[in-house]
C-alpha positions in Angstrom: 48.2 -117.9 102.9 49.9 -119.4 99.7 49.6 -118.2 96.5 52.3 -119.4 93.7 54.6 -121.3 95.9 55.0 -118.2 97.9 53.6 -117.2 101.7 52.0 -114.2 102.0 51.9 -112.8 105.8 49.8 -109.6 106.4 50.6 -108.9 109.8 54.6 -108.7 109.4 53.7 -105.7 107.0 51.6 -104.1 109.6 53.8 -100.7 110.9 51.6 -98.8 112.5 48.1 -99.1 114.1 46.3 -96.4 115.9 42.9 -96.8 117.4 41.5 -93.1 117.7 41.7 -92.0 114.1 38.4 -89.2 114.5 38.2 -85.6 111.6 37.0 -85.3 108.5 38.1 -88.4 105.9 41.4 -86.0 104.6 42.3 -84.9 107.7 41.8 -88.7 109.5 44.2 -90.2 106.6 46.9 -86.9 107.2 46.5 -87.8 110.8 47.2 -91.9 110.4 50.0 -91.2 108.2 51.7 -88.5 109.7 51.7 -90.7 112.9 52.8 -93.4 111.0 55.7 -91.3 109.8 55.2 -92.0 106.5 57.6 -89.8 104.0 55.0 -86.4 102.7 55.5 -87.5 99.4 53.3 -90.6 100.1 51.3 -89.4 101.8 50.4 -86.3 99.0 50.3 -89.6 96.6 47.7 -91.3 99.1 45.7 -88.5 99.2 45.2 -87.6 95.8 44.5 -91.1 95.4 41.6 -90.8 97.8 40.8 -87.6 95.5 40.4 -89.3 92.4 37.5 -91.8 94.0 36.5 -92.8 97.4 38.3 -95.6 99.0 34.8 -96.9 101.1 34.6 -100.5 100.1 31.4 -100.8 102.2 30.4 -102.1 105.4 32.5 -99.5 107.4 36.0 -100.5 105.9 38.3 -97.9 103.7 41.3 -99.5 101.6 43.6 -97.0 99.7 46.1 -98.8 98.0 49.0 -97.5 96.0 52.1 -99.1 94.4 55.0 -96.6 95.0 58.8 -97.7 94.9 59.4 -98.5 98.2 62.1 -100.9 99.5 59.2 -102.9 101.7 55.5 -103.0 101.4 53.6 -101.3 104.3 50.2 -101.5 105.9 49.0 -98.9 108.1 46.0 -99.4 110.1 43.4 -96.5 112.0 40.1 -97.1 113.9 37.4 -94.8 114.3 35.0 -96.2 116.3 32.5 -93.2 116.3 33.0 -93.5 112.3 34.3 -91.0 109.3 31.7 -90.3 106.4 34.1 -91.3 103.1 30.7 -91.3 100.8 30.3 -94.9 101.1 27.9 -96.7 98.3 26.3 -98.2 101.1 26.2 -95.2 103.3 27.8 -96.5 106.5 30.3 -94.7 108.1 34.1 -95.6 108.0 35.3 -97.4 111.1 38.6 -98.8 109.9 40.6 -97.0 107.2 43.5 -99.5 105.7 46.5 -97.9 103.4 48.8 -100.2 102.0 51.6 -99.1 100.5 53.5 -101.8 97.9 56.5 -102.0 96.3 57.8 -102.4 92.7 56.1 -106.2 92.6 53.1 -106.1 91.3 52.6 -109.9 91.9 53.1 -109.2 95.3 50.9 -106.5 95.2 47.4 -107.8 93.9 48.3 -110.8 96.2 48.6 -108.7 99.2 45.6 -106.7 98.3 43.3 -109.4 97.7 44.2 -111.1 101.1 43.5 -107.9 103.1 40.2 -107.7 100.8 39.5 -111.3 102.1 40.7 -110.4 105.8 38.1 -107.5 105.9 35.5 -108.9 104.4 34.9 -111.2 106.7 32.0 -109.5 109.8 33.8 -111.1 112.6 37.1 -110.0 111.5 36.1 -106.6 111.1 34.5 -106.7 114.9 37.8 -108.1 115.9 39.9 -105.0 114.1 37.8 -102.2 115.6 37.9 -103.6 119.2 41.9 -103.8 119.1 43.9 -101.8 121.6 47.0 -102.3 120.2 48.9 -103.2 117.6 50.2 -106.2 118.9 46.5 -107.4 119.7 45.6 -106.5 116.0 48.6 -108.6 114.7 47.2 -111.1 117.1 44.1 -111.0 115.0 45.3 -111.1 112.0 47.7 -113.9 112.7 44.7 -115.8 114.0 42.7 -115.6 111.0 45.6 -116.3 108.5 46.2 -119.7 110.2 42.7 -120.3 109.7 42.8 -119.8 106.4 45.4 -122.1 105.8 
């Protein structure tokens, strides 16, 4: 993806990917981020973002995003195939929860979140996330669909 001269690569921000994320929504994000070892004071920050208003974007995908001063934006990825209730508008069950964590550029930022929008949007994508075994298989994925993109 290029946007402004610049390219934009999701899957080298991807730390951490587990696919057995299962609890209530709180507890599912604690659990992802704690395995993710990402610092307390993020993850407090993520979760009273998730507080303020649900981060279902519909059909089975969560995306909390939050612009905290960290030296390198992050993206952590869970899977719950069974599904986690986040109070979707549309009522389906969360099956992949996304947290991306960005850094002081905001132009960075919106980019990055508009591609994972884009990324997850997509049905086949989605499929492709929630069958992944590893994260290396998920990079795979998302490697794959950024080239087609191109």
């Amino acid at each position: 993806m290029i946007f402004l001269g610049r390219i934009i690569l999701i899957w080298d921000k991807i730390v951490f990917f587990k696919n057995d994320i299962n609890g209530k929504k709180e507890e599912a994000i604690q659990q992802l981020l704690y395995e993710a070892q990402i610092d307390d004071v993020l993850i407090k920050r993520v979760l009273e973002r998730e507080n303020e208003y649900s981060s279902a974007v519909g059909k089975g995908v969560s995306f909390i995003g939050i612009k905290e001063p960290v030296e390198k934006p992050v993206i952590i990825i869970g899977i719950s195939k069974g599904g986690i209730d986040f109070n979707a508008f549309d009522g389906i069950s969360v099956n992949i929860i996304v947290v991306f964590i960005g850094g002081k550029d905001t132009e960075e930022y919106v980019e990055i979140v508009s591609l994972i929008l884009s990324l997850i949007n997509q049905r086949t994508v989605r499929k492709s996330i929630i069958s992944a075994n590893s994260q290396q298989e998920l990079i795979s994925i998302i490697k794959k669909e950024e080239l087609n993109e191109e």
